[in-house]
VOBA-1610 file (N, C-alpha, C; in pm, whole numbers, padded with zeros to 5 digits, always signed):
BEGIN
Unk+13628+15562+12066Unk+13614+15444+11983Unk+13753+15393+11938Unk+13850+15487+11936Unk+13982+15454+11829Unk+14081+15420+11996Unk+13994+15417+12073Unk+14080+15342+12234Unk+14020+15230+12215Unk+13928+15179+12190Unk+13871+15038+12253Unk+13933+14940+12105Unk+13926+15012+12003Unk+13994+14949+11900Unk+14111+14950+11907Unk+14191+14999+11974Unk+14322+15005+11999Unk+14372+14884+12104Unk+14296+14872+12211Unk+14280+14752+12301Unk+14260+14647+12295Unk+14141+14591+12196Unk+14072+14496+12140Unk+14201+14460+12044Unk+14282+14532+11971Unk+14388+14489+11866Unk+14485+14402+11946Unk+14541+14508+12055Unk+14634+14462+12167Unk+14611+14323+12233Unk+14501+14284+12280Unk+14428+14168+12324Unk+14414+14075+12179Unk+14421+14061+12092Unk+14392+13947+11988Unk+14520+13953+11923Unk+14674+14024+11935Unk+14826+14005+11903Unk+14853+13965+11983Unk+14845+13995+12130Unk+14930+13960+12232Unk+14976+13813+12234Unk+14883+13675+12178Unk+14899+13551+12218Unk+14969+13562+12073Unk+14962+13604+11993Unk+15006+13566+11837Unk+15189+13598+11857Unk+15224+13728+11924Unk+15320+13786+11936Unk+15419+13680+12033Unk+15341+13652+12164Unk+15391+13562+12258Unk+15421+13393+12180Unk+15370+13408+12124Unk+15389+13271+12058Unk+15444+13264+11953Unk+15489+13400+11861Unk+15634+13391+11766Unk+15770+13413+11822Unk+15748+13456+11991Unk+15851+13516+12066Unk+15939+13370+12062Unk+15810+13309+12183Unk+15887+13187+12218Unk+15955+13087+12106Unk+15876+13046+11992Unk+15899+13001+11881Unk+16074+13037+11862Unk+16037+13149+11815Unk+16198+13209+11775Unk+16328+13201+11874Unk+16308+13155+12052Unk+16369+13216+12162Unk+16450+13007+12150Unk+16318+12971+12089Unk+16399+12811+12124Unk+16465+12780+11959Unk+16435+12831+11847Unk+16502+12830+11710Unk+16629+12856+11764Unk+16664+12974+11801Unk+16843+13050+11851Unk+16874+12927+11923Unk+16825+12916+12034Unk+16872+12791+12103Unk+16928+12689+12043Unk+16866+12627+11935Unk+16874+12544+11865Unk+17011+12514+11735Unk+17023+12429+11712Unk+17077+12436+11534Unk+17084+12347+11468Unk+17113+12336+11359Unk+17140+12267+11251Unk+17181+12150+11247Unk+17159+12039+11222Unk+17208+11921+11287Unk+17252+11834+11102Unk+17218+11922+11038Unk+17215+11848+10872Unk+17373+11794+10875Unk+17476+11662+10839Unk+17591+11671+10816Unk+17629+11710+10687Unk+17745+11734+10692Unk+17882+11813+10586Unk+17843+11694+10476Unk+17870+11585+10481Unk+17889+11472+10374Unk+17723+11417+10371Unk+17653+11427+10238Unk+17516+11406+10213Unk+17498+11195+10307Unk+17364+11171+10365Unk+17340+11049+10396Unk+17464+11001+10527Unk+17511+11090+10596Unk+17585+11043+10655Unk+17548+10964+10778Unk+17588+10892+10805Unk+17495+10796+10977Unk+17535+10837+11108Unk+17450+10912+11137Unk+17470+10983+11273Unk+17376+10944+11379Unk+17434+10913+11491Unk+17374+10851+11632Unk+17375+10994+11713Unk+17237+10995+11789Unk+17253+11091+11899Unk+17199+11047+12033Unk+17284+11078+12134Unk+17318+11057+12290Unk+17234+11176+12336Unk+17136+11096+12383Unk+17073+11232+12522Unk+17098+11174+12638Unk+17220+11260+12751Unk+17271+11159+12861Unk+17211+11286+12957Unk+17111+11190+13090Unk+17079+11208+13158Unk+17134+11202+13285Unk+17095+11235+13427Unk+17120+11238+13523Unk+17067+11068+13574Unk+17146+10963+13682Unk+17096+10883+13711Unk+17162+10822+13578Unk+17251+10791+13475Unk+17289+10714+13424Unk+17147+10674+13326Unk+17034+10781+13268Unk+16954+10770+13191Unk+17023+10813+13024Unk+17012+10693+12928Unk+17065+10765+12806Unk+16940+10712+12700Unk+16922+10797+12626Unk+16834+10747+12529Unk+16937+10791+12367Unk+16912+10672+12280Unk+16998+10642+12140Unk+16889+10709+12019Unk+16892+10764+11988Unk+16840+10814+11850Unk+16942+10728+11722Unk+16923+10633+11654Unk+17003+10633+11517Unk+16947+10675+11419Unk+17035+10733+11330Unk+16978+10796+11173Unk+17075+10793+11114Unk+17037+10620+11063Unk+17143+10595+10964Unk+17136+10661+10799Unk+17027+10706+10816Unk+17020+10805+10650Unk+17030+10977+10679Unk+17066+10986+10778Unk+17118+11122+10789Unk+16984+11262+10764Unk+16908+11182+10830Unk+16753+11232+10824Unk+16681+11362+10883Unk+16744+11414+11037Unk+16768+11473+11118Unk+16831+11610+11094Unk+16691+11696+11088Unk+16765+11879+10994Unk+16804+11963+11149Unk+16710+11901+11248Unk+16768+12051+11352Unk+16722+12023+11470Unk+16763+12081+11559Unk+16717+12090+11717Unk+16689+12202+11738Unk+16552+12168+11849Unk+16514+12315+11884Unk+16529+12309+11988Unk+16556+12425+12099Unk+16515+12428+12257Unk+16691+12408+12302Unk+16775+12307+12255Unk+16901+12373+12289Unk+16971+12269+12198Unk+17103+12325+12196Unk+17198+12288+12095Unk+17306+12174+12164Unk+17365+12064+12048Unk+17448+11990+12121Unk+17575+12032+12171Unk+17640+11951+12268Unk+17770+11952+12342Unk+17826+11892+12320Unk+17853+11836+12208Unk+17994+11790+12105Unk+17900+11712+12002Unk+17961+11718+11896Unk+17974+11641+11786Unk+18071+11607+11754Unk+18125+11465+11733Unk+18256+11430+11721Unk+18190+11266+11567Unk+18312+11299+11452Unk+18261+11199+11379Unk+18376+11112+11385Unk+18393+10940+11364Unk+18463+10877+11374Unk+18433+10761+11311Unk+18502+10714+11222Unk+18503+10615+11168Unk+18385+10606+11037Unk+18333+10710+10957Unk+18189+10748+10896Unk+18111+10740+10994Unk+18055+10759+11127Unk+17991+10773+11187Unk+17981+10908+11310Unk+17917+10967+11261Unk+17875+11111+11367Unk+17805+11080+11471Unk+17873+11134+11612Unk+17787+11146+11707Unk+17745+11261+11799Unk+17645+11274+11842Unk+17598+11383+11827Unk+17540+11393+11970Unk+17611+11446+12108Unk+17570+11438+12217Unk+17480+11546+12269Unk+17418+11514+12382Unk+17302+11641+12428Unk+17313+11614+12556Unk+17277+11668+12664Unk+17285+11661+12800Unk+17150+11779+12849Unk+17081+11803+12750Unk+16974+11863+12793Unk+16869+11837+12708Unk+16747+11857+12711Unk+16631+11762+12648Unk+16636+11927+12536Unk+16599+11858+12434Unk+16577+11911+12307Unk+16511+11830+12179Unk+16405+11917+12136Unk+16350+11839+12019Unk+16462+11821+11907Unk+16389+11663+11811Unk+16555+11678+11728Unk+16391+11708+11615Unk+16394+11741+11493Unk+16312+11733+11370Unk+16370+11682+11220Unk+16309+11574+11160Unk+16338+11541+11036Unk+16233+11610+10900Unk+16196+11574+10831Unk+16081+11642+10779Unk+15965+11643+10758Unk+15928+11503+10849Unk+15829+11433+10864Unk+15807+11407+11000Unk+15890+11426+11116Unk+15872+11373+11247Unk+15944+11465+11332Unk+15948+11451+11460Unk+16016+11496+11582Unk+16014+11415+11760Unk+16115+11436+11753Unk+16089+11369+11891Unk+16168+11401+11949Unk+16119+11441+12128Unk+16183+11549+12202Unk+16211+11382+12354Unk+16362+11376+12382Unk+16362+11315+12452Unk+16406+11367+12577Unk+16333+11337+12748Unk+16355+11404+12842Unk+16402+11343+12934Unk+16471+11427+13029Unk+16457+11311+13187Unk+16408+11201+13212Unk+16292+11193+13217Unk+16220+11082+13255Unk+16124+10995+13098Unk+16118+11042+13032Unk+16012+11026+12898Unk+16068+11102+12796Unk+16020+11030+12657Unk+16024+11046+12535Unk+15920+11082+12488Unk+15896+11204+12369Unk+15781+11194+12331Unk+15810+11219+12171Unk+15728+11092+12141Unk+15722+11092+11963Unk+15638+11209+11924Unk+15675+11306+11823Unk+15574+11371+11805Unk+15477+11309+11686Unk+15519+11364+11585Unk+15524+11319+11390Unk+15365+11275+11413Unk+15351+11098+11366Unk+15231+11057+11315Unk+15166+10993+11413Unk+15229+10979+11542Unk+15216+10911+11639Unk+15151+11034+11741Unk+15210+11127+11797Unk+15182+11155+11920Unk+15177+11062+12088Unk+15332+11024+12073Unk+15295+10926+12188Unk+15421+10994+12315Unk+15422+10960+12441Unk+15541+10936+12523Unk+15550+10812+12585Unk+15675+10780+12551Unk+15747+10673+12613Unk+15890+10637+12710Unk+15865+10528+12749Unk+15971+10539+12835Unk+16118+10466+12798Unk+16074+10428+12648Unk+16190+10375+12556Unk+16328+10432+12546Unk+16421+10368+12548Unk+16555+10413+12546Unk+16614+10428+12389Unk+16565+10354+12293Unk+16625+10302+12157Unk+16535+10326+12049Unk+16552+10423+11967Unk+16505+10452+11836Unk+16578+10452+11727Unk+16529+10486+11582Unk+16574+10479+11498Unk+16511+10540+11385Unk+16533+10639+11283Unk+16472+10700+11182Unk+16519+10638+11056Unk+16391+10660+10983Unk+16404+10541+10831Unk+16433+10654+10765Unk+16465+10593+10655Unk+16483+10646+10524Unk+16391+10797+10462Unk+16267+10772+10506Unk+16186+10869+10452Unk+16206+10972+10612Unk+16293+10984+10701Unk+16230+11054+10823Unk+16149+11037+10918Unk+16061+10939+10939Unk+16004+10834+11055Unk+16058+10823+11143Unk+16040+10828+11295Unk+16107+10814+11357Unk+16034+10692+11477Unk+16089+10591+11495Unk+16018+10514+11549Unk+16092+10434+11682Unk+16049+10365+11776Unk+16108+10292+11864Unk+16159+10181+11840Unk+16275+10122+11854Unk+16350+09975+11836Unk+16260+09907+11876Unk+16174+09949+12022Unk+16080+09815+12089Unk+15954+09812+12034Unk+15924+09896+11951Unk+15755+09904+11856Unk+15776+09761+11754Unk+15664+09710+11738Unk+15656+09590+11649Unk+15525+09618+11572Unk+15511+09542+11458Unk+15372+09553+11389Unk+15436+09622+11256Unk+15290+09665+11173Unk+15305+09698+11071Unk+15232+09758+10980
//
């Protein structure tokens, strides 16, 4: 009896375990994206292969972290941080996320959408939305 309960345990952690693994395997990957000076306006570059770039702006400095991999320079100039990537990585504010790729974007937050938009922008509260979205 104290085998099949032993098995049955093994079988109902295994997905729980596998899924704090990975969790944690793309956190390391990841980091901190908060700037040094509070509200600072930071743009981020995801440059693709084929001359694909997609613009993230966050002019309220909205943007706490990346998961899945970390940037390849940050350089600030002029009050403005930029914040390059060359590999797809989710960015997260505290309200939204959006992971931009090769070929597609995908809003996560309130939306759940992918797009093939190049130009976004996060508000004030952490929203993260497309330059080409309209409405209200």
């Amino acid at each position: 009896m104290k085998q099949v309960l032993k098995v049955l345990l093994a079988i109902l952690l295994a997905p729980i375990v596998l899924y704090l693994s990975i969790a944690g395997w793309s956190y390391l990957k990841g980091q901190s994206l908060l700037p040094e000076t509070e509200n600072l306006e930071t743009v981020y570059l995801f440059r693709f292969q084929d001359d694909r770039e997609v613009v993230i702006r966050d002019p309220f400095g909205q943007i706490r972290r990346s998961w899945g991999a970390s940037a390849d320079s940050i350089v600030e100039n002029g009050g403005v941080r930029t914040v390059v990537f060359t590999a797809p990585a989710i960015l997260k504010s505290s309200v939204d996320s959006i992971e931009p790729q090769e070929t597609t974007v995908r809003v996560k937050g309130y939306m759940g959408v992918s797009t093939d938009d190049l130009s976004f922008t996060v508000d004030e509260n952490g929203v993260i939305s497309s330059d080409n979205w309209h409405g209200g």
